[in-house]
N, C-alpha and C positions, 0 to 999 in steps of 0.2 A: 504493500500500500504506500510504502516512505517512497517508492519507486514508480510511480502511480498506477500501478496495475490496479485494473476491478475483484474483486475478490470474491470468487465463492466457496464455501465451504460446509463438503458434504461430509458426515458422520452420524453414529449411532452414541455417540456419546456414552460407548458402555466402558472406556477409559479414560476421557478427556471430559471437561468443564465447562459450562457455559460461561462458567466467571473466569475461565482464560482467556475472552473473547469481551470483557467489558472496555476493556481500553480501546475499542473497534466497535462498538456498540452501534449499530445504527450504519455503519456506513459499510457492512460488508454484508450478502447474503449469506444464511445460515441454513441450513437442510436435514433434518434429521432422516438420513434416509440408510440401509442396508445395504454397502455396495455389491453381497454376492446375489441379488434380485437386478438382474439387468432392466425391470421395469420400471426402477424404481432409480436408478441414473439415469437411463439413459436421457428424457426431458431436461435435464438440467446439465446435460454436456454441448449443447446448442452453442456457435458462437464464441468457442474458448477458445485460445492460443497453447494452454499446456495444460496440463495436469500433471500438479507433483503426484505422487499414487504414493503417500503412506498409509494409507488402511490398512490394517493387520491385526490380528491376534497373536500375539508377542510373551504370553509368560510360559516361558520353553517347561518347566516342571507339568503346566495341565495339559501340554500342548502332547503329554504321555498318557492322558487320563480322554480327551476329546480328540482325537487324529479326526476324526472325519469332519467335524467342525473346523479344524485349525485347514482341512483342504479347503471345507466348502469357500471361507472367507479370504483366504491368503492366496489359493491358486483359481478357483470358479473366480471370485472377486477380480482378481487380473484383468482375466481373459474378458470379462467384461466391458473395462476401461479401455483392452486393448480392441476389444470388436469397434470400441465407439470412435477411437482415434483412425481406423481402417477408414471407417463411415464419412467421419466428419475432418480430419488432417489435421489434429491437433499433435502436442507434441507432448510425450509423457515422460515423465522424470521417476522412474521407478525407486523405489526404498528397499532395496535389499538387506542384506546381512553380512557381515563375518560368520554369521554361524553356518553356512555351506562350506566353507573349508574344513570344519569337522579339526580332529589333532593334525596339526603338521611338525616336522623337527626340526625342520630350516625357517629361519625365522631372521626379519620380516618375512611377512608371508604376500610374494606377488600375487596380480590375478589371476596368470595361470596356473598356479598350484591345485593339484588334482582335488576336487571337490569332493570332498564325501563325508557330509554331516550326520550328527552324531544324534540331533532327535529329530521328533515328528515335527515341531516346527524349523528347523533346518532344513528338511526336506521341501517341506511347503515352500520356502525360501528360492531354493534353490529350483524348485519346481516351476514357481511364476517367473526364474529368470528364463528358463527354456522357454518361456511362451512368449518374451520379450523378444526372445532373437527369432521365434517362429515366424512373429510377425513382421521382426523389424524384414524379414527378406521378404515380407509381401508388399513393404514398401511403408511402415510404418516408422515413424523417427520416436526415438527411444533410449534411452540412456541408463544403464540399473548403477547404483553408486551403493558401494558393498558399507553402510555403516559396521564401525566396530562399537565400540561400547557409550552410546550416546547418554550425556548427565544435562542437567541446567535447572533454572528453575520452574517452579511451581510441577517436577517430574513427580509421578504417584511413587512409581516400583524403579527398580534398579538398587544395585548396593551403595552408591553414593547419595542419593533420599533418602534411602531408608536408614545409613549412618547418620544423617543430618538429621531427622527426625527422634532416632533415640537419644542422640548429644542434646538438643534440644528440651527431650523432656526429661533428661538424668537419667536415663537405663542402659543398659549392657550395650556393647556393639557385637551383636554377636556374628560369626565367621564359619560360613560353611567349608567345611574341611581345615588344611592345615595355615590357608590362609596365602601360600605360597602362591598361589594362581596368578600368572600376570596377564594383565588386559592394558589396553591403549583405550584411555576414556577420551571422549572427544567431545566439547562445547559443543551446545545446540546450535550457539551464533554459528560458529564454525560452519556447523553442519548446514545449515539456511546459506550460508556463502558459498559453500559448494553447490548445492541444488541451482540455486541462481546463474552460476558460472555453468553448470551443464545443463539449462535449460538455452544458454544464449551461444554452446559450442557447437558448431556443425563438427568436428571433427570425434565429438565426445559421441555421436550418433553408433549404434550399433556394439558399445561398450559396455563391459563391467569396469568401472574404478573404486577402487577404496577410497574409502572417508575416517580417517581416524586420525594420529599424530606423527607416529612414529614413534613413540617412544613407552616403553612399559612399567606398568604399575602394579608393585603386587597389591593384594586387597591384604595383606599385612601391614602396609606401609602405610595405604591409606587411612585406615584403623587407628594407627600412631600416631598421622597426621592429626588428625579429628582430636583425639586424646588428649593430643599435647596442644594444640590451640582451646581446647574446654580450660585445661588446669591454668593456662597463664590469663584466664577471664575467673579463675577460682573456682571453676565446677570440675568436679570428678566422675568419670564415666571407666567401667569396667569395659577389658576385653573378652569375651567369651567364646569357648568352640564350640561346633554341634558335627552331627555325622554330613558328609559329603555331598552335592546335590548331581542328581543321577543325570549323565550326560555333559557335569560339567567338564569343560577342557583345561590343561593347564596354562599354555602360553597360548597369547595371542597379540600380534603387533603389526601394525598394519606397514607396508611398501608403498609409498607415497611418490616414488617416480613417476608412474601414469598418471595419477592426479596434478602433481605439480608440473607434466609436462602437457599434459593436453585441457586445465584445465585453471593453470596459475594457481592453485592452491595452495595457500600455506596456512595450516592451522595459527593461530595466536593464545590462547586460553591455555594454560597448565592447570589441570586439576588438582594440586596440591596447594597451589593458589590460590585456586579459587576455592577450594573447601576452607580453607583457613579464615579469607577475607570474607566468605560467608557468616561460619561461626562467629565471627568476632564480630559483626553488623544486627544477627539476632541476638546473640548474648547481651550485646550492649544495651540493645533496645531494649530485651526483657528486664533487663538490672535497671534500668531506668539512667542508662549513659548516652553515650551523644548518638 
């Protein structure tokens, strides 16, 4: 909108807020619709230049408990968006995953690294990008941009909300498994910069690129982080373990060559950073500081 695009925006709201959407109130259309009902997009893809495509069902643990739910919306849902960009020539900016690459040993991990994810929503993942490239050779313009581990504010689930959430209210940070697990967390801005830049690349057309830093984090680290910016605000917050979450991988860091060369990319935001300069902006404000 800062960019003066028209805005619409379709969702089920069965993970996002309406009150993410007050600062825009009034001036964007809003659609509570089910993207895997093609009846139910397709009226309101009239007239569009892109579509970002994040719709998804995304918490990989139920994504073991609901498989055929996690195809209907993540891959039926696609091919939906993609029949309608076929139809009308729009151009679609797909949201993919890191979680198609499944474990790799070589790390960063480029985009050609053999794909073979590790749950049912991996799969879904990696399933709708085959449908990207199905389409892009019938003449569809398309871009899938692999996020790895996306944080920022006002986020529900991930382990860096849900560490800011417990420091916040003084309980445990608790830690699936040993806590060793490295991920590449990447700003939402970030992420919104990249979508922009490969909605405006022709050369990014027909691509998978990563979206992450490059650089990795263990979720022990993080933990510490958080811990030790609570104690120097004078709150204290425990570390705790639990058993392992099924599916999880150890390393993950994303290859940022493709992106930075067909796409100018360069992340700016460090999550250690920004977790810190979080805590210490809620702390203060709870304590009654500046």
């Amino acid at each position: 909108m800062e960019e003066g695009f028209q805005v619409k925006v379709l969702d089920d709201f069965s993970y996002g807020s309406m009150d993410n959407l007050k600062s825009v109130e009034g001036s964007v259309e809003v659609h509570v619709v089910d993207v895997s009902k093609r009846e139910q997009v397709k009226p309101l893809l009239k007239d569009v230049d892109v579509v970002f495509h994040l719709a998804a069902l995304v918490d990989v643990p139920r994504s073991f408990l609901e498989p055929e739910r996690y195809w209907r919306v993540n891959v039926e849902g696609t091919i939906n968006i993609l029949e309608e960009a076929l139809e009308r020539g729009f151009k679609v900016v797909y949201s993919s995953s890191s979680s198609v690459y499944g474990y790799q040993s070589t790390l960063p991990i480029p985009e050609d690294a053999e794909l073979k994810p590790l749950t049912p929503y991996g799969e879904t993942k990696l399933r709708a990008e085959e449908e990207c490239w199905r389409y892009w050779r019938r003449g569809v313009r398309v871009v899938a941009l692999r996020y790895f581990n996306v944080y920022g504010e006002r986020q529900r689930a991930g382990v860096v909300s849900k560490f800011l959430r417990n420091a916040l209210s003084k309980r445990p940070l608790t830690i699936e498994g040993d806590g060793l697990q490295v991920r590449d967390f990447v700003y939402v801005g970030d992420v919104v910069e990249a979508n922009l830049k490969a909605y405006r690349s022709r050369r990014a057309e027909g691509m998978a690129i990563n979206v992450g830093t490059g650089v990795g984090v263990s979720i022990r680290d993080l933990a510490l982080t958080v811990k030790r910016a609570c104690l120097s605000l004078g709150v204290k917050v425990e570390i705790t373990y639990t058993k392992p979450r099924e599916g999880d991988i150890p390393l993950s860091i994303a290859d940022l060559r493709l992106a930075s060369s067909l796409l100018d990319f360069k992340p700016r935001v460090k999550v250690l950073e920004w977790v810190t300069n979080r805590l210490v902006k809620e702390l203060g404000q709870s304590d009654g500081g500046p």
